[in-house]
NURO-646685 format. One line per field, with one value per residue: residue number from 0; x, y, z of N, C-alpha, C in turn. Coordinates in pm, whole numbers, m for minus. Each point is the difference from the previous one (the first is absolute). Last residue first. Example, Ala and Ser with C-alpha at 12.3 -4.5 7.8 and 13.67 -1.06 7.14 Angstrom:
k = (1:0)
nx = (1285:29)
ny = (m225:m572)
nz = (708:m7)
cax = (82:m89)
cay = (119:119)
caz = (6:0)
cx = (m77:90)
cy = (109:120)
cz = (73:0)
This chain:
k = (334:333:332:331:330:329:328:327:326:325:324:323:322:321:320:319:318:317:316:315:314:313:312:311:310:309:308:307:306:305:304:303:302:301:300:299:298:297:296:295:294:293:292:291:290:289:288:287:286:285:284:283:282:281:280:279:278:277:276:275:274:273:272:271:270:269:268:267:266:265:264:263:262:261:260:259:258:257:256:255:254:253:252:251:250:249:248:247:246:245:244:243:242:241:240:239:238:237:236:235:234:233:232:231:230:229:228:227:226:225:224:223:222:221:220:219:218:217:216:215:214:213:212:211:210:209:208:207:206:205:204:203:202:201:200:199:198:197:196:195:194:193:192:191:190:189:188:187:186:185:184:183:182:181:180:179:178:177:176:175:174:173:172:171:170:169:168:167:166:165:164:163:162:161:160:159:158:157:156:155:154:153:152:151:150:149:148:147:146:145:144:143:142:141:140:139:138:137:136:135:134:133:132:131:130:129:128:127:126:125:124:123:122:121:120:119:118:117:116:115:114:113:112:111:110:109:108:107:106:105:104:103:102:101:100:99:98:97:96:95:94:93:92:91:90:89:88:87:86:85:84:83:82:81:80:79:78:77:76:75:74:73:72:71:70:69:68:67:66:65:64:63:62:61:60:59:58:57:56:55:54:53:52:51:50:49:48:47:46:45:44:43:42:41:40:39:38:37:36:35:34:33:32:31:30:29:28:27:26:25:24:23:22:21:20:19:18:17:16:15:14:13:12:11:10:9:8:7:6:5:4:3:2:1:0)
nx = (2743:138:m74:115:140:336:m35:m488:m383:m443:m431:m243:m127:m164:m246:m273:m409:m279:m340:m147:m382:m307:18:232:160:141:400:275:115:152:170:173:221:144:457:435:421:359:202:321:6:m54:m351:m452:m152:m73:58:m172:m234:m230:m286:m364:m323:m309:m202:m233:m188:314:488:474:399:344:260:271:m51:m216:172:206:m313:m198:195:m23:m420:m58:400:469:202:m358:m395:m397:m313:m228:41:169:m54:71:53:76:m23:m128:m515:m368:m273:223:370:67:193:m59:m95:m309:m26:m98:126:7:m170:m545:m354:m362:m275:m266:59:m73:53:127:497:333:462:359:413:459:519:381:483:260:245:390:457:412:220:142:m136:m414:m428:m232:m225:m470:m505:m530:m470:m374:m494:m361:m431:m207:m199:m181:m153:314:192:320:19:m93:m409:m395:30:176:63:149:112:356:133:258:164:279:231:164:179:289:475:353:m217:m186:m425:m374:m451:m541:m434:m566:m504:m286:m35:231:407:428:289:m127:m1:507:513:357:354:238:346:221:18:86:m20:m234:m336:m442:m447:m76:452:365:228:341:511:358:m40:15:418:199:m78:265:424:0:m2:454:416:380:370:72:m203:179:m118:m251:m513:m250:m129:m321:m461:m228:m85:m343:m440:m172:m221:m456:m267:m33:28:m153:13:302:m207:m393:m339:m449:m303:m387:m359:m191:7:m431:m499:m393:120:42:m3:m126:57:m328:m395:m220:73:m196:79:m89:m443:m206:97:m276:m548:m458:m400:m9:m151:m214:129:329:192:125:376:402:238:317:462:373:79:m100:m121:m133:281:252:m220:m146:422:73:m252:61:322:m173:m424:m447:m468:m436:m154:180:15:169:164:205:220:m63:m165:172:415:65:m171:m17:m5:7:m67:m257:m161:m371:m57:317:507:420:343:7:99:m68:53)
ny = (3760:m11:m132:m157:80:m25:m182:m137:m239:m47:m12:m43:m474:m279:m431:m447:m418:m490:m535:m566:m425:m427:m562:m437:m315:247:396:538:577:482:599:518:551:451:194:m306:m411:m290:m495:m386:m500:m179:196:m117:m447:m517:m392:m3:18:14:318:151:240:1:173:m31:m151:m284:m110:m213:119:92:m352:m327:m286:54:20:m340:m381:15:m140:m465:m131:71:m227:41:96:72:6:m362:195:522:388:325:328:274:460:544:572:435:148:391:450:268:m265:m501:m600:m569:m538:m545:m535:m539:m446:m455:m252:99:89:m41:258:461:524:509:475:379:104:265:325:405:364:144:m101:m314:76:59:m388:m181:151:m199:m228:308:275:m83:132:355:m24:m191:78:m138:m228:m438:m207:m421:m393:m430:m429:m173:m24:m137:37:m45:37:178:67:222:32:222:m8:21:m82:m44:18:2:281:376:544:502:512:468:310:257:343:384:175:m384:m296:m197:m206:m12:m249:m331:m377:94:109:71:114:m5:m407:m115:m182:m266:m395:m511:m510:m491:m514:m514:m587:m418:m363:m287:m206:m195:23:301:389:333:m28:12:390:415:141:237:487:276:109:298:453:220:m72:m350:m284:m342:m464:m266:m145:m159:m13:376:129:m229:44:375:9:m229:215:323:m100:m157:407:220:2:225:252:447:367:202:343:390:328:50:245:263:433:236:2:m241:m362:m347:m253:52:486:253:203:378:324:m21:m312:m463:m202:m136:m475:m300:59:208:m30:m419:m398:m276:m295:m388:m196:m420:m107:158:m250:m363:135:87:m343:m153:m4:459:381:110:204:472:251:76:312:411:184:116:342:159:m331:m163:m231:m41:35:m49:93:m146:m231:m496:m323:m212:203:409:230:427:438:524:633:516:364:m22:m391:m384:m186:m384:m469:m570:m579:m571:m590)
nz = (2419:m485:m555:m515:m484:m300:m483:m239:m226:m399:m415:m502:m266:m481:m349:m335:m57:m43:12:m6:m160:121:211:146:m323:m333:m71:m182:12:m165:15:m200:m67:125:157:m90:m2:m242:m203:m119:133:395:237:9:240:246:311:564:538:415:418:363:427:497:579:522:475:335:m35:m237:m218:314:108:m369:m314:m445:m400:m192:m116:m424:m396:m139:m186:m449:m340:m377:m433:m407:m326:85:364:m142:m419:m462:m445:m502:m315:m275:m97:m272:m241:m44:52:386:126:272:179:246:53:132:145:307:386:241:342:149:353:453:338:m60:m225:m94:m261:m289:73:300:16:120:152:259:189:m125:m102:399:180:m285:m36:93:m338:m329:m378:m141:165:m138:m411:27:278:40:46:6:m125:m47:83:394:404:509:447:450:489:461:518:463:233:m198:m521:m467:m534:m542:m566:m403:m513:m494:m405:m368:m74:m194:39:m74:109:243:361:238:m18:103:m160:10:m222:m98:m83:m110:359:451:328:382:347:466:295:164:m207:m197:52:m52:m13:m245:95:192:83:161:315:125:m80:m478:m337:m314:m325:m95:m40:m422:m327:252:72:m346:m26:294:m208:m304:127:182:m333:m146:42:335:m49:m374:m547:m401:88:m14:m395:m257:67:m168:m416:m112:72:m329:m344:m3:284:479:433:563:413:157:351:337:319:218:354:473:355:376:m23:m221:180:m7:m277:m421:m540:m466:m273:m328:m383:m267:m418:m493:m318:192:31:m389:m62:218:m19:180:248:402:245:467:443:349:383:99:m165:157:295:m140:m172:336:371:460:554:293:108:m346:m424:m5:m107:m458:m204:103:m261:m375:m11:67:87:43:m462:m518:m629:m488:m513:m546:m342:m40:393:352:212:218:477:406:381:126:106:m167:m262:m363:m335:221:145:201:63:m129:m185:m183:36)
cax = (m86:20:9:m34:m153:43:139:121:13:122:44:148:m50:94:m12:94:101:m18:77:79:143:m11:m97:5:m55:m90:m16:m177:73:m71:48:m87:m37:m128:m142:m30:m180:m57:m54:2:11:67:134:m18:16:m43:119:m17:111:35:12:133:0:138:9:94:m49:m127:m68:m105:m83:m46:m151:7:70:m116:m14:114:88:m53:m51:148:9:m68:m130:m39:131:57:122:85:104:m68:m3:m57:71:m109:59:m126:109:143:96:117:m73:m76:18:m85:m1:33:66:56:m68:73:m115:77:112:64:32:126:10:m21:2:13:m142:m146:m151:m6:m159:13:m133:m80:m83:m186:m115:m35:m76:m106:m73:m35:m95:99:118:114:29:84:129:59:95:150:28:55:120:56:104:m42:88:m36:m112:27:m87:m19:41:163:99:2:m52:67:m70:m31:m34:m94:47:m49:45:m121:7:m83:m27:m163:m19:68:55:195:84:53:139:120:62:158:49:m40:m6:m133:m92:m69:73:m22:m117:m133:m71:m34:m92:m38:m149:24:15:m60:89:62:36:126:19:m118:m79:2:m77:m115:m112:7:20:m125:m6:35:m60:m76:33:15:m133:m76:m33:m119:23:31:m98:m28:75:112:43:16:102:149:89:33:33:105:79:57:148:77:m41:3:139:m61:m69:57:85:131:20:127:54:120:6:m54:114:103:157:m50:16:50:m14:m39:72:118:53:m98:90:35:12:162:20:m52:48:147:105:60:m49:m26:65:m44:m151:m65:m22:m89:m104:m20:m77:m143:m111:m20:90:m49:77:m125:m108:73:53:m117:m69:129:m20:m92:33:40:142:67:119:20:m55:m25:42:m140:27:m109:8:96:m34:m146:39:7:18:m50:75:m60:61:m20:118:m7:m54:m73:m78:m66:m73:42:m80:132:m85)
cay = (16:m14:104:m44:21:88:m7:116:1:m38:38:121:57:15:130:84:98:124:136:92:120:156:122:144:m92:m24:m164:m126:m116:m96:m174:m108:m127:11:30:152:56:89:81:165:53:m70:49:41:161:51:m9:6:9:m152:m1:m78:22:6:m72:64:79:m12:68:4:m20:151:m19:129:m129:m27:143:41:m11:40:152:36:m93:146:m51:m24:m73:102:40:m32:m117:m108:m24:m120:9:m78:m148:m92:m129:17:m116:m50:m126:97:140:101:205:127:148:85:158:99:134:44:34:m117:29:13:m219:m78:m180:m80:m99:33:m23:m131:3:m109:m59:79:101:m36:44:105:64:m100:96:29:m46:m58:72:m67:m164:58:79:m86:85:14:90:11:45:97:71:155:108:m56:m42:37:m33:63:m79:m12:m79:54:m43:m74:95:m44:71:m36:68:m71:m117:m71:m128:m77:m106:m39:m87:m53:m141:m60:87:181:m39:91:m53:37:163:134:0:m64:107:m119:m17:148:9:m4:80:97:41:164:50:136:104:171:136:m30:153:m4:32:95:m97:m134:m130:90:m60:m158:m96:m55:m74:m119:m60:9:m100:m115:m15:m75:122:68:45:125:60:m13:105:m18:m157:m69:96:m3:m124:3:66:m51:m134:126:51:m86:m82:54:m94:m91:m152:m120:41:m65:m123:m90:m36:m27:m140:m159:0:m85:60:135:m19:93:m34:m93:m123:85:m106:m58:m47:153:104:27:130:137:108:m32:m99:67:50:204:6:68:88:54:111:m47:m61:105:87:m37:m80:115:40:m27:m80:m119:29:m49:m137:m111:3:m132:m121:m3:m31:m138:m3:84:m12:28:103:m28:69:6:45:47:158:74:31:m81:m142:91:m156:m74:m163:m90:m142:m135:m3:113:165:m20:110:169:83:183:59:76:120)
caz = (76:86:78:109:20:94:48:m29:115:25:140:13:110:35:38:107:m58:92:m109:93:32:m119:m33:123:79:m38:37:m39:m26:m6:35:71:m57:m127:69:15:m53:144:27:m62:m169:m25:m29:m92:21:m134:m71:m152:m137:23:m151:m8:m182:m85:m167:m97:m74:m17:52:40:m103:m29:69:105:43:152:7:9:145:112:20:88:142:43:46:136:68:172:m57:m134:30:52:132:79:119:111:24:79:46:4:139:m76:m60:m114:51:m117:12:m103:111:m97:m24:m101:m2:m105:62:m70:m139:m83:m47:140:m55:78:40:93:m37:m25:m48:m19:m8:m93:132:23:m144:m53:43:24:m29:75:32:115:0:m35:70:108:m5:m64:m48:31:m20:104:m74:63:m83:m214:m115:m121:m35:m94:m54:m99:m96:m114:111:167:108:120:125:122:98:75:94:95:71:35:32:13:m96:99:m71:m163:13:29:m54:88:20:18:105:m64:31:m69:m126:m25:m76:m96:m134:m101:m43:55:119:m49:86:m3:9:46:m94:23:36:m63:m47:23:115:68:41:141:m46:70:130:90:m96:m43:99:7:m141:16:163:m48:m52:103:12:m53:m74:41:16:113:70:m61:2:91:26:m60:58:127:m12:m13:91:116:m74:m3:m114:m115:m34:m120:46:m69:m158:m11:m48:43:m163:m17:m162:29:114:m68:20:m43:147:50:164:47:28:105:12:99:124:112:m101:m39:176:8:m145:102:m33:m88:m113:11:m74:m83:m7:m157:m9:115:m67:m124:124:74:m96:m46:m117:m124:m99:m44:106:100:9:19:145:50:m16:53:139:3:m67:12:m12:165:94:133:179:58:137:110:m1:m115:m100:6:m101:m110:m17:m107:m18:20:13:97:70:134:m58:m102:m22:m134:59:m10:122:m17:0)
cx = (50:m71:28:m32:3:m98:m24:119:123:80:123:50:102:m60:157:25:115:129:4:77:m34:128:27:m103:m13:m98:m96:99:m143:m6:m145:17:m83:m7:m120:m143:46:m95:m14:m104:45:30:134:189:24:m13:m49:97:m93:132:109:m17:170:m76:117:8:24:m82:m168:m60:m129:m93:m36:m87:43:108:m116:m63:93:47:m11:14:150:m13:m80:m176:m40:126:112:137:72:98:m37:m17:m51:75:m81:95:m120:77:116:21:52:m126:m88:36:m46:46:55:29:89:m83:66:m53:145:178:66:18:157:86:m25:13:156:m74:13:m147:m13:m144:m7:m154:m98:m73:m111:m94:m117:m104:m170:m109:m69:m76:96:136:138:33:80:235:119:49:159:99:91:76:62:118:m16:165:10:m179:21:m122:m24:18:146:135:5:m161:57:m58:m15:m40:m105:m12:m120:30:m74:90:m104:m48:m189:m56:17:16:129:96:76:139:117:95:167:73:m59:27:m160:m102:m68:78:m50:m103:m101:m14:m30:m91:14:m110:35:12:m91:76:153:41:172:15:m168:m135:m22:m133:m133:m77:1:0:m176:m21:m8:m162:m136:28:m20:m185:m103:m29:m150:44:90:m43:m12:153:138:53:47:63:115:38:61:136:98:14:116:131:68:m68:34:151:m76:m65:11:39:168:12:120:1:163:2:45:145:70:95:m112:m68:63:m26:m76:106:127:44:m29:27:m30:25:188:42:0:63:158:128:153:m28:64:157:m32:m91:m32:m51:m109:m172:m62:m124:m135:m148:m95:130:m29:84:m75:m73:108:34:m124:m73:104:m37:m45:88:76:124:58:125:98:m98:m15:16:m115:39:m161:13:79:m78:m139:34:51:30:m85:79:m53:138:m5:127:35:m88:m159:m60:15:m86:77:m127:88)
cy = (30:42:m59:127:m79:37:143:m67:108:5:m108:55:156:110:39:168:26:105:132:117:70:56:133:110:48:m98:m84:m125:m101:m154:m66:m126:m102:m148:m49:32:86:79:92:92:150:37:m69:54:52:192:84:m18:m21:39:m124:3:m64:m32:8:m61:87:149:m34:19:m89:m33:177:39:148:m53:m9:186:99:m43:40:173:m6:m16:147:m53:m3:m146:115:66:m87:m143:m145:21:m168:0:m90:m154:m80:m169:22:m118:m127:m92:75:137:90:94:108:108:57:139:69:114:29:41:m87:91:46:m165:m37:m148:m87:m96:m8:7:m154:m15:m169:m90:63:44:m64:m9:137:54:m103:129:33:m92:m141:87:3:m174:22:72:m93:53:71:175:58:50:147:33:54:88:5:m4:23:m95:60:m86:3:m62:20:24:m92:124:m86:68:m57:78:m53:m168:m100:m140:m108:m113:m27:m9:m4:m117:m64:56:119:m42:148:m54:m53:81:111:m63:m144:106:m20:29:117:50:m3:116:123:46:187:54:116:76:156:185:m44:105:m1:m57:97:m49:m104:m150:85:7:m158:m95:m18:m113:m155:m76:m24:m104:m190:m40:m54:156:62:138:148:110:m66:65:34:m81:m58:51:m14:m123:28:66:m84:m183:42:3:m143:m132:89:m31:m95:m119:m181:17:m59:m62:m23:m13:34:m33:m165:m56:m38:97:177:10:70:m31:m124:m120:m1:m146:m18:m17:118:156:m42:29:142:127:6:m150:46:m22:174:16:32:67:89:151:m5:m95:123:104:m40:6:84:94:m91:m149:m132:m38:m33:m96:m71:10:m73:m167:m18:m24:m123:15:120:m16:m4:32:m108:28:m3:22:57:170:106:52:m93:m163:32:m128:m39:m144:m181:m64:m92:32:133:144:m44:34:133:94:166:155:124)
cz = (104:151:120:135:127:96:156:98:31:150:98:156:29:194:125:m22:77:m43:101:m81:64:36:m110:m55:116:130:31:116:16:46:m10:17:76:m28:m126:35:29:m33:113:29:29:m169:m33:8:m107:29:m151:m56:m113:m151:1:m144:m37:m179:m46:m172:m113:m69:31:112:50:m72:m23:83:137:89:147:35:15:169:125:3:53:183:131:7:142:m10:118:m43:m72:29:61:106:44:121:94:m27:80:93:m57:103:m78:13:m133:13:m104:55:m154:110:m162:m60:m117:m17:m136:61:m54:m100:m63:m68:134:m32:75:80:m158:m33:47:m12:m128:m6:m129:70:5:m115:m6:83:m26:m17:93:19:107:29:m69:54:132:m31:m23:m80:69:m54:128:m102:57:m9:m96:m55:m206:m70:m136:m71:m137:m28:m83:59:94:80:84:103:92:86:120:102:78:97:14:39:115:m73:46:m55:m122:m51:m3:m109:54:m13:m25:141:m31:56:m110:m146:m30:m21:m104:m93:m117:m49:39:48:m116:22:31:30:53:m118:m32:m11:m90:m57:75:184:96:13:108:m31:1:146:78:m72:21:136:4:m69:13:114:m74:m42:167:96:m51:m98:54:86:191:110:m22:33:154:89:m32:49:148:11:m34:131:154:m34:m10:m79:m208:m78:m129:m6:16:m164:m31:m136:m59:m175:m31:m122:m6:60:m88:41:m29:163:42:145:122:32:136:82:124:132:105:m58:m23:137:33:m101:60:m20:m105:m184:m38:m145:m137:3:m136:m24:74:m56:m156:55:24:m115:m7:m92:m164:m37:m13:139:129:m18:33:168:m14:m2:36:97:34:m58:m114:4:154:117:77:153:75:51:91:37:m67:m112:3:m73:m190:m59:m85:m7:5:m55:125:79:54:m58:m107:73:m72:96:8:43:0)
């Protein structure tokens, strides 16, 4: 079941069921927003699915399509603090194309491990444990800290990129939402499509500059995948600037094409008793091996990210727009 939170006629915040009929939106009754309802399923011990079905209401009048076009469509799962939604995720965790893996097993294989770059170290050691046995932790990815809740734009709206930064490139990726439990236990209630969005130039100047080029907003949605997924997920990831696809390539995802298992992920990121807070959300971006900048391309204000993955529901499109407010060198005041 796959599941968005909009704006209905009347600016009513709502939860909508959106995989029960073609390009519909059928409401929830007596349900606010999909924290609201992970929280009732926990309470009622019932899945997320279950309890959504019990609450099927009325079909809204205006199609999934049309409350996308006037932006009515809001990110999927959000804290009513944004203070309370951690935004997070892990690098080096896909394996790419067949070209681009072979390609990386060579390089690896051919060289001892103290001669590799630390991103390829790093690389390689998903290559041999991110994969452990179910219920057994297996090695650690790289993991990065975004930010909170007031990073994440809606679907449709413009993702800010700050004045100061290299670069505003796109990153399409996986992305899991959770809610931590009264007693902290992380709750994963499903996954959507993400544009995880990085300053791709200021990373390569150092690696240690890593940090930084992921202090930038970031989109996920529109819809909610509840249950499994497949575990080959193949998207598309554009860029339109005008009325032009200046760059477009398929993208993979999903455990087929991860050198780590989403279950050694996620341990590696719940495994911090900070990362679970009872009540608290997390928005976890899961990589990518597919970047427009990797080709050459650099966007510019005005352009648009498209990124499709069909099996996660309606693209994820969203402009960019340059942030001219800025933090002046010197501006700390002393109290």
């Amino acid at each position: 079941m796959r599941f968005i939170q909009y704006l209905d006629d009347d600016g009513n915040h709502r939860v909508g069921c959106t995989s029960t009929d073609a390009g519909r939106v059928r409401r929830l009754d007596g349900t606010a927003s999909l924290l609201a309802l992970a929280q009732a399923a926990w309470e009622h011990g019932r899945s997320l699915t279950q309890l959504a079905e019990t609450r099927l209401g009325a079909l809204e009048a205006t199609p999934l399509a049309k409350l996308l076009d006037g932006l009515r469509v809001l990110t999927p799962l959000m804290h009513d603090d944004p203070a309370h939604c951690l935004v997070s995720g892990t690098g080096l965790t896909h394996l790419g194309s067949a070209a681009t893996r072979d390609a990386m097993h060579a390089k690896v294989g051919a060289q001892p491990e103290s001669a590799l770059s630390d991103s390829m170290r790093m690389f390689k050691w998903g290559l041999e444990g991110g994969r452990p046995l179910a219920g057994q932790a297996g090695v650690a990815p790289e993991w990065f800290y975004k930010g909170d809740g007031r990073i994440v734009v809606a679907p449709g709206a413009p993702l800010p990129s700050p004045a100061f930064a290299l670069d505003a490139g796109e990153e399409p990726e996986l992305v899991g939402l959770y809610w931590i439990a009264p007693d902290g236990t992380p709750c994963r209630l499903g996954f959507a499509v993400g544009n995880e969005f990085s300053d791709h130039v200021t990373e390569r100047q150092n690696y240690l500059y890593l940090a930084h080029s992921k202090l930038r907003a970031c989109a996920v949605g529109p819809e909610l995948a509840a249950g499994p997924i497949p575990a080959d997920l193949q998207g598309t990831s554009r860029i339109r600037r005008g009325g032009e696809v200046i760059w477009e390539k398929p993208f993979a995802t999903g455990e087929a094409n991860m050198c780590h298992s989403l279950e050694n992920l996620e341990y590696h990121h719940f495994k911090y008793p900070q990362h679970r807070r009872p009540g608290d959300v997390h928005l976890h971006f899961f990589g990518t091996a597919t970047l427009s900048f990797a080709d050459g391309v650099k966007v510019e204000p005005g352009d648009r990210f498209e990124i499709e993955q069909p099996a996660l529901g309606a693209a994820l499109v969203n402009p960019v727009v340059v942030d001219r407010e800025a933090f002046a060198a010197g501006g700390v005041r002393v109290l």
